[in-house]
N, C-alpha and C positions, 0 to 999 in steps of 0.2 A: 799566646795560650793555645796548646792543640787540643781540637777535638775534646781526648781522651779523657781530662780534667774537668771540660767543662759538666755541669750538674744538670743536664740537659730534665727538662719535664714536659714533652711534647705532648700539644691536643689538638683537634682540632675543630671542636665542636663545641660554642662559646655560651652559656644560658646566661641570661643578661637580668640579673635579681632587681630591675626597678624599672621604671613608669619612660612616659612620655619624650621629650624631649633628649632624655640624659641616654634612655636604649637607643632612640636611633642615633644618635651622638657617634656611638659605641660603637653599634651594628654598619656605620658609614665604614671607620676605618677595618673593622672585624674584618667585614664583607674586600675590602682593597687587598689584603693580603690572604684571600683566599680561604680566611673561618668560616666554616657555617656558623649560624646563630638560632638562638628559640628566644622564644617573650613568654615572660609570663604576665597572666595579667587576675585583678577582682574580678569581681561582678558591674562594678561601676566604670571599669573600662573594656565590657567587653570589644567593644567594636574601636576602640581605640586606632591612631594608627599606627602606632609601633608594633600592634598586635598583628595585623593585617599586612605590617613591611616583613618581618620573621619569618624566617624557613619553617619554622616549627613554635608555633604557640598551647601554654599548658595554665587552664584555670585553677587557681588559690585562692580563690575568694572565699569569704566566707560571710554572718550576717553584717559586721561591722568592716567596709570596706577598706578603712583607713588602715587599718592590720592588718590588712590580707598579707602585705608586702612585707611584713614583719614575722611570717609565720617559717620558720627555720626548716621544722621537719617538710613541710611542704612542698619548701624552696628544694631541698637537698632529694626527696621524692620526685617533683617535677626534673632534674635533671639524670635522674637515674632513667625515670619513663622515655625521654626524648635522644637517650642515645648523645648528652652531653659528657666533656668531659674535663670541660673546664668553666669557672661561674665569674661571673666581673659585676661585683657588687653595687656598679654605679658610682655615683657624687655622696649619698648617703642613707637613708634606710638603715641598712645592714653593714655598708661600709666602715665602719668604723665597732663594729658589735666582736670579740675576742671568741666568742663564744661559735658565733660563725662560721668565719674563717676558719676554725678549728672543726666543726662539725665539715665542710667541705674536705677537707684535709685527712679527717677520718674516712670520707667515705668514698677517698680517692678521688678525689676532683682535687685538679687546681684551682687556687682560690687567686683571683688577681690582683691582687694587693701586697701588702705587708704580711708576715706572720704573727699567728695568733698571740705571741709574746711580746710582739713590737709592739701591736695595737692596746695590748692591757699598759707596755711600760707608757706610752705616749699618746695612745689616745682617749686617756682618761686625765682630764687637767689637774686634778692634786696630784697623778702619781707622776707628770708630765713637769711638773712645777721643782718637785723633789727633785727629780733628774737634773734640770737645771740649776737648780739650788747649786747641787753637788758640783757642777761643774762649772761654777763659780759665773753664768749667765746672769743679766738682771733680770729679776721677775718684781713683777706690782707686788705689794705689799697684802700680804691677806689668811686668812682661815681656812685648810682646808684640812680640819680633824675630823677622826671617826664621830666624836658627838653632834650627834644632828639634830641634838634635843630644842624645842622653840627657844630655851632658858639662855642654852648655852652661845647657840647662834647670835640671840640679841648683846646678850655680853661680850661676846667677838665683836661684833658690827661696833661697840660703843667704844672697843678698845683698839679698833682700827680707826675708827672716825668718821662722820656722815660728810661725803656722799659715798657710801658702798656701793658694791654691785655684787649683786647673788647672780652665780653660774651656776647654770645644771653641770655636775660633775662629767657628765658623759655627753654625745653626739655636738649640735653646732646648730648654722643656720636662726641664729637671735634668739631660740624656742628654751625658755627657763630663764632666763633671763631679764633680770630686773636692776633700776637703776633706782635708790633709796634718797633719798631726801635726806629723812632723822627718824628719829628712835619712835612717834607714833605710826608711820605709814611701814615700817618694816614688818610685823607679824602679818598685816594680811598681804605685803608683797612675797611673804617668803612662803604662805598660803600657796599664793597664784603660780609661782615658779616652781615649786613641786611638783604643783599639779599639771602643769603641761610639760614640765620635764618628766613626768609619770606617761603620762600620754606621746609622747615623743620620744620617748627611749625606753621606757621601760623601766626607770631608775630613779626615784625622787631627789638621789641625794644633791647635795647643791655646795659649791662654797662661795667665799667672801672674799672682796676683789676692793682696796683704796681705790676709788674713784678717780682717774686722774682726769682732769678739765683738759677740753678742747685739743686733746690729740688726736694724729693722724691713725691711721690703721694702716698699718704695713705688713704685709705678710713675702715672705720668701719660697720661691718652689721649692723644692730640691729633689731630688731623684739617687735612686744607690739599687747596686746588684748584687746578687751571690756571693761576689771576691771581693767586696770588703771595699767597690769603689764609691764614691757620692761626691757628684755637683750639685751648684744650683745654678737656676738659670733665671736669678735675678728677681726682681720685685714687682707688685700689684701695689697700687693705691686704693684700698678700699673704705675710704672716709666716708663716701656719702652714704647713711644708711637713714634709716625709720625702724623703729622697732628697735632697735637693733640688729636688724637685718640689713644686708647689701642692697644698696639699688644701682651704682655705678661704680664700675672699677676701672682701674688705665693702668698700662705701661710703658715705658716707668713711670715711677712717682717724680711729679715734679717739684719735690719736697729730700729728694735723697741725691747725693753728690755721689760720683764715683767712687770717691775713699768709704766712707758711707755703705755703701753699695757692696766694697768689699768687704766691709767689718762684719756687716751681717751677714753675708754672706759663708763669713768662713766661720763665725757664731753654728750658722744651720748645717751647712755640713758636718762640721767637730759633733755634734749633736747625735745628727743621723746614725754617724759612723761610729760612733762608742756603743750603738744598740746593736747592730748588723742591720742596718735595715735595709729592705728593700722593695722598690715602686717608687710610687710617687707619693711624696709629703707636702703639706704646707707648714711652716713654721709662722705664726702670728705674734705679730709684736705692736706695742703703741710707742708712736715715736713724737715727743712731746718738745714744746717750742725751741729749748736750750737744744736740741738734737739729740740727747741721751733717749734709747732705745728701752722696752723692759717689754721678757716675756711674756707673754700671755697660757697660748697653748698651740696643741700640734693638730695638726688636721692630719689623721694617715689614710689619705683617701687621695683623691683628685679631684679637684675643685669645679664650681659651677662657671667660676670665670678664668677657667684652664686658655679659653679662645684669646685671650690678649697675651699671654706668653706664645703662645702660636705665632702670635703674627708677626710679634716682634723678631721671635728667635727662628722662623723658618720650620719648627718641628713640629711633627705629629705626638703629643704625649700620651694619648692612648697604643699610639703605633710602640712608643717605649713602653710603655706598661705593659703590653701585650710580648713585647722580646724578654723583657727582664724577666717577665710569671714563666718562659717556656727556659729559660736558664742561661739566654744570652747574655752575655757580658753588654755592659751599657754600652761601649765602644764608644764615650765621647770623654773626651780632657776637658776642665774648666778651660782653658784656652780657646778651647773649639769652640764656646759659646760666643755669638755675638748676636749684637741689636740692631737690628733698623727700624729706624721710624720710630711711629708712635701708637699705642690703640690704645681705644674705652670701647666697655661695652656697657651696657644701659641692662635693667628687668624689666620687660613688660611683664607687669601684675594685671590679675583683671582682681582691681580692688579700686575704689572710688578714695581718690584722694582729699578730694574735698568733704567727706564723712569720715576725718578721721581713719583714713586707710580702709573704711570695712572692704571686709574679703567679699568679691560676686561671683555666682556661679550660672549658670544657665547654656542656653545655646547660640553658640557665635552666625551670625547669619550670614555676614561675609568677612573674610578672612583672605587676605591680598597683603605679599610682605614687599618692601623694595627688593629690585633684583640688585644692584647695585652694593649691596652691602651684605657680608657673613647673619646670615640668621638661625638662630637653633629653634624648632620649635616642632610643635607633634602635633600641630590643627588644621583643620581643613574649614569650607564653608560648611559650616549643617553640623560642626563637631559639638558636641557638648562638653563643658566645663565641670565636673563634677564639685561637689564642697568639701570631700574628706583630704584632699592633697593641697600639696603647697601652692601659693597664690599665682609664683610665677607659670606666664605660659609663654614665653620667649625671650631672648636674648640675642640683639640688634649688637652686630659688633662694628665697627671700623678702623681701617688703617690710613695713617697717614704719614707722609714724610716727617711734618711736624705735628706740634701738640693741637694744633688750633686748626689744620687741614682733620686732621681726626675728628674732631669737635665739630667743625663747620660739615662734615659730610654724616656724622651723624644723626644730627640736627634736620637736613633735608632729609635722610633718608626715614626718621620717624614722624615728618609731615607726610609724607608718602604711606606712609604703611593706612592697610584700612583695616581694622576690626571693629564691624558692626555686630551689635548684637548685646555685648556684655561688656559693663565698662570697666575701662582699665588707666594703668597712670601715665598715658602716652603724652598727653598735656602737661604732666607734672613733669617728666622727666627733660620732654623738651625745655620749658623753663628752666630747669636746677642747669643744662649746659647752657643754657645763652646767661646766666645769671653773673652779673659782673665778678664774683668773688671765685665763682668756678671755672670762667673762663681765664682769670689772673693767676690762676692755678695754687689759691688759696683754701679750698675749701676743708676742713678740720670734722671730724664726727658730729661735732657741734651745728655743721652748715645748713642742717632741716630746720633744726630745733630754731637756730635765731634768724631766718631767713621764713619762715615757713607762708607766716601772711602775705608778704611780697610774692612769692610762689605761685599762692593759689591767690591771687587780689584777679578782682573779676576787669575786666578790661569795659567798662560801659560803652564803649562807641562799639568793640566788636560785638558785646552783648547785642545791642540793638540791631546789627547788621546779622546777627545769628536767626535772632526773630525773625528778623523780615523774610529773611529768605526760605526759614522754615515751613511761615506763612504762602510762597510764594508757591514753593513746593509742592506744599500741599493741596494747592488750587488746582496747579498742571496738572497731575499727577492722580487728579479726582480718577477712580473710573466712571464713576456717571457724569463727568460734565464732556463740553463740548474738547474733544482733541484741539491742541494749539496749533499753529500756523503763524510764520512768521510776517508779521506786517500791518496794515490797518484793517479795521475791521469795521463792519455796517455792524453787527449785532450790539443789542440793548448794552448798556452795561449798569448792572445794577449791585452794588456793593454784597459781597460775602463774605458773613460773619464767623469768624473761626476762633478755636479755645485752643490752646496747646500749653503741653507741659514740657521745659528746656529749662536749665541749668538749676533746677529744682523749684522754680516757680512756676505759676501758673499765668497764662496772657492773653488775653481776649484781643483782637486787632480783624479789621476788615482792609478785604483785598477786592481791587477793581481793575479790570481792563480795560483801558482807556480807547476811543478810536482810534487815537496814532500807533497800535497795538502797545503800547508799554503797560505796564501792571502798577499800581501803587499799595503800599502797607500802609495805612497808618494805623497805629496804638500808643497808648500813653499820651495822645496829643503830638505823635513825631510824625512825620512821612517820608519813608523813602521809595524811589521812584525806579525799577529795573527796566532795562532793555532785555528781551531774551534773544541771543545772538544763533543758540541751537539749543533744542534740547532732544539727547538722546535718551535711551532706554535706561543707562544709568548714568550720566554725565548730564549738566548743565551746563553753557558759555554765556553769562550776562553780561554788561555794563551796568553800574552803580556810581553815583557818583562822576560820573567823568570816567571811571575805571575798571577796564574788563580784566572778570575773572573768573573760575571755572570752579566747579566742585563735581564730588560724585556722590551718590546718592540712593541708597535700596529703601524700597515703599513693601512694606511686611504687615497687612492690615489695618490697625490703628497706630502700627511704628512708622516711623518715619527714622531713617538713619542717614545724618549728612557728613562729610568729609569736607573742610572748610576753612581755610588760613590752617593748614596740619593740623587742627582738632577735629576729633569726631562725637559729634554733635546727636546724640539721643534725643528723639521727639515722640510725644504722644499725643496724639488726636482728641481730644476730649467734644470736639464740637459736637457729637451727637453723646454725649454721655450725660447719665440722668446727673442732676446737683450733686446728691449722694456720692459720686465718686469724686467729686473737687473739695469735698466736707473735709474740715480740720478734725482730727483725731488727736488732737495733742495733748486735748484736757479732759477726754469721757475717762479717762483714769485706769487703763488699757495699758499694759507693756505689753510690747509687740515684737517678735522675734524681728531684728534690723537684715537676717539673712540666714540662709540655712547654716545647720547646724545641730550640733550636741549638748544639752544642758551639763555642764559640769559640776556644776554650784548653783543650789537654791540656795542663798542671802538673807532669807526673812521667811516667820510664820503666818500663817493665816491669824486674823486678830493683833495682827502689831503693826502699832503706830512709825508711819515712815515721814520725812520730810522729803520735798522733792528735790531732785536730784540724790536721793540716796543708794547706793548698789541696792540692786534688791535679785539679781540672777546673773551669773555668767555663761557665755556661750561657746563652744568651744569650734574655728570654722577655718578650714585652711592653715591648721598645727598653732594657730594663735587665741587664745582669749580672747572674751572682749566685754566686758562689764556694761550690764543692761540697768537704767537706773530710773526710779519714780517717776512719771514726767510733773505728780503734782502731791499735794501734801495730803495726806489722809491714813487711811486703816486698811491693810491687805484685809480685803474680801474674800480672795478665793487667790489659791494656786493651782494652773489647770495643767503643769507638765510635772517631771519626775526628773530625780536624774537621770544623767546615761540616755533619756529621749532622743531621737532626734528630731528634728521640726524643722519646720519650713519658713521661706521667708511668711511676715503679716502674720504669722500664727500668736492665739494671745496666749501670751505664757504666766502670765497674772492681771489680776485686777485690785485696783484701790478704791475703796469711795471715799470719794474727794469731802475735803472737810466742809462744814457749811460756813457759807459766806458770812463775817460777823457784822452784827448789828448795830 
């Protein structure tokens, strides 16, 4: 192909429409081939560091921060102010919005994606489903008519058959999405997925999706240019989720055979190329025990776990999205693809897994990644976590020859990682790969849900070695007691009494140093006996047991933050704290915001009889709901928030007075 032909559309100055992790993503490769770039950014990220990495940063925020990045005229006005002249929408936001791309398009920018036609045919799932219909693809079985009326919906759902699934018709990322039981839990799930596919796109409408059990998630890249060419470059396993949402993905799946490999493969291209499309897509499909495949939907974006086709396949896929948007020819042959090796990449969330996922936000106090392993991520120590954005704040990748060198290097490299400060599901995720069904390379969407206890089961002997050392900790590490020294000692030694709050309970235990200089814990009637071999400024080296071992460790007031067998270990001091603060609030008859947040849904009126456990408010934190419910039986007294509020975590957002005890 000469020159002359080619649809050239040169820029060279790149505005990067989204947040955190996914801009410098962007701004790595931008920056390799010579783009300048700009960030935009809210009010709740001003100091951000994608803000602060950017040749040129321009404020959108507005009062509701979550929207800032949603705001089009603003987008398309910031890149006018900054001398940009081309926009790359990110992983999602905007990515996937028709309307965008098109306003870009209009006001002379290149848009790095698909065209505003491709995104309406394909990245809206009913009209995405139609296409494949047509083109005789299998898709799941489901509803997706203009009628969005409650009536209509339910008589859909009962004539597809329970277990359904309602999609938000638009964007991705698990958000609208609900998995139905039967015919009484569906009017208030198809409530709840409006409402945060309202909140997340912009769009309530939703369709209806046969449930199919215990399949895989398999999704296809594919990539297509200007002249009408499209590969792909092979498949993701993205089974393991919560919410519905991804936590681990691999490539390839160990679940799909070469032949396999091909079928769907040439399934996603056939696809691409009947639209003209071009950039980069993901085709998603469930692939179910018997190996029969069935559409789902398209992603016309680039993906959050784009990093494990990277690794396998050698290529930069921003670096091709960025040739194909300026009018280059893709210049590769499905032949020219090839695999080595293996990758997963994991989500660090900072969301407490063992509460049910809630989403946390606050400020990370130290922030230390393994060098050893690909990591994507936008935080530094001191950074704060805002609550209006998505839960994830990194993405630990590895490669490996094989499946299980991946696995095994992953594994260490998430005992290594330290994020103090806010908790996240670095424990959880290390579990799901050491977890025998993940490592057999069986795990199915279903692998949280019936594994999930196992998961999170508290390990009692390291429980007790967590205390102690917590304890131990917090003795060295007094500022008013005596500095340690290693070895025996003439001074008194008189037992001290300590209160600490770890893996959500509360522990009282006394620590004593002995003359032979070793320390002892005991609580609950147990004692364990440390050696301290060194203690530095943030490192400890002990013996326990017969067995030396090392942690590191930040003292932040009354926190205490330990790193310890690869979990990172939250501690709070309460030894000087009055009763009142260890007092159970479970039954003064108080809902309590579980974490910051957006009231979406009050549940119930002042004056009406509730039993407990019943919804009585939803909260909206990190693009997910999460239903706040009675903790005890009685008559709402008072509602003290509004919708649309936002609040803070402990904030009381109702009260019940509690029924009287009968006689």
């Amino acid at each position: 192909m000469n020159g002359g032909s080619m649809k050239r559309r040169p820029f060279r100055n790149i505005l990067i429409a989204n947040r955190g992790e996914i801009a410098l993503r962007i701004m790595r490769t931008a920056r390799r081939l010579g783009y300048g770039v700009v960030a935009v950014y809210s009010d709740a990220d001003r100091d951000a560091l994608h803000v602060r990495c950017a040749d040129q940063a321009i404020r959108i925020g507005e009062p509701l921060p979550a929207q800032s990045y949603l705001r089009v005229e603003a987008i398309i006005a910031a890149a006018k102010a900054a001398g940009a002249d081309a926009v790359h929408p990110g992983y999602g936001f905007l990515a996937e919005n028709e309307d965008f791309a098109r306003a870009c398009r209009d006001a002379g920018l290149v848009f790095i994606g698909p065209s505003p036609e491709a995104i309406k045919a394909m990245g809206n799932k009913a009209g995405a489903k139609t296409i494949m219909q047509a083109a005789g693809v299998p898709c799941v079985p489901g509803y997706q008519g203009a009628d969005q009326s409650d009536a209509a919906m339910l008589a859909e759902a009962k004539n597809i058959g329970f277990p359904v699934m309602i999609k938000a018709v638009a964007g991705g990322g698990g958000r609208g999405m609900r998995l139905v039981a039967d015919a009484v839990a569906f009017p208030d799930s198809l409530r709840s997925a409006r409402s945060e596919a309202q909140g997340a796109f912009g769009d309530p409408t939703v369709i209806l999706e046969r449930a199919i059990v215990d399949p895989r998630h398999i999704e296809i890249q594919v990539f297509g240019d200007a002249y009408g060419h499209a590969i792909h470059l092979g498949e993701r396993d993205c089974s393991v989720q919560r919410r519905h949402q991804k936590l681990i993905e691999e490539a390839p799946s160990p679940a799909v055979s070469p032949e396999l490999r091909a079928r769907m493969g040439a399934v996603a291209v056939a696809a691409v190329k009947s639209i003209g499309y071009e950039g980069a897509g993901t085709l998603e499909f469930l692939l179910d025990a018997s190996g029969e495949f069935f559409f789902m939907e398209m992603n016309t974006r680039l993906q959050v776990e784009h990093p494990v086709t990277e690794a396998i396949t050698g290529l930069d896929l921003v670096e091709l999205q960025l040739r194909v948007a300026s009018g280059e020819p893709l210049g590769l042959r499905q032949q020219d693809i090839q695999f080595s090796g293996h990758a997963i990449e994991v989500r660090l969330c900072s969301e407490d897994a063992g509460q049910d996922f809630m989403p946390q936000s606050g400020r990370m106090a130290l922030w230390q990644m393994p060098d050893e392993l690909r990591v994507e991520h936008a935080l530094q120590s001191g950074s704060e976590i805002p609550p209006f954005y998505d839960s994830m704040i990194a993405k630990l990748i590895s490669h490996g020859a094989t499946r299980d060198e991946a696995r095994r290097k992953l594994i260490h490299g998430l005992e290594q990682a330290c994020a103090f400060g806010v908790t996240t599901n670095q424990a959880f995720l290390a579990a799901c790969l050491r977890h025998s069904v993940f490592a057999a390379g069986e795990a199915t969407t279903a692998f949280i849900g019936k594994h999930r206890d196992q998961l999170l089961a508290p390990d009692s002997a390291a429980e007790a070695a967590d205390i102690a050392l917590a304890g131990l900790l917090l003795y060295v590490t007094d500022p008013d007691a005596r500095p340690w020294r290693k070895g025996r000692t003439l001074a008194a030694t008189f037992p001290i009494a300590a209160r600490i709050e770890l893996h959500h309970g509360i522990h009282d235990l006394e620590i004593v140093r002995e003359r032979d200089g070793d320390y002892v814990a005991n609580f609950d009637g147990r004692e364990r006996r440390f050696e301290i071999e060194e203690l530095g400024r943030d490192t400890i080296r002990f013996r326990i047991d017969g067995l030396t071992e090392s942690a590191r460790f930040l003292r932040d007031g009354d926190r205490l933050y330990i790193q310890h067998r690869g979990s990172a270990l939250p501690v709070r001091d309460l030894t000087r704290s009055a009763p009142a603060a260890t007092a159970s609030t479970e039954s003064d008859g108080k809902v309590r915001a579980a974490m910051n947040g957006r009231v979406v849904a009050v549940l119930v009126r002042q004056g009406e009889r509730v039993e407990a456990g019943q919804p009585v408010m939803t909260l909206e934190a990190m693009k997910m709901e999460h239903v706040h419910a009675a903790p005890v039986a009685g008559t709402i007294s008072a509602i003290d928030v509004v919708e649309g509020e936002q609040v803070t975590t402990g904030k009381i957002v109702a009260e019940i007075e509690v029924d009287a005890p009968k006689t």
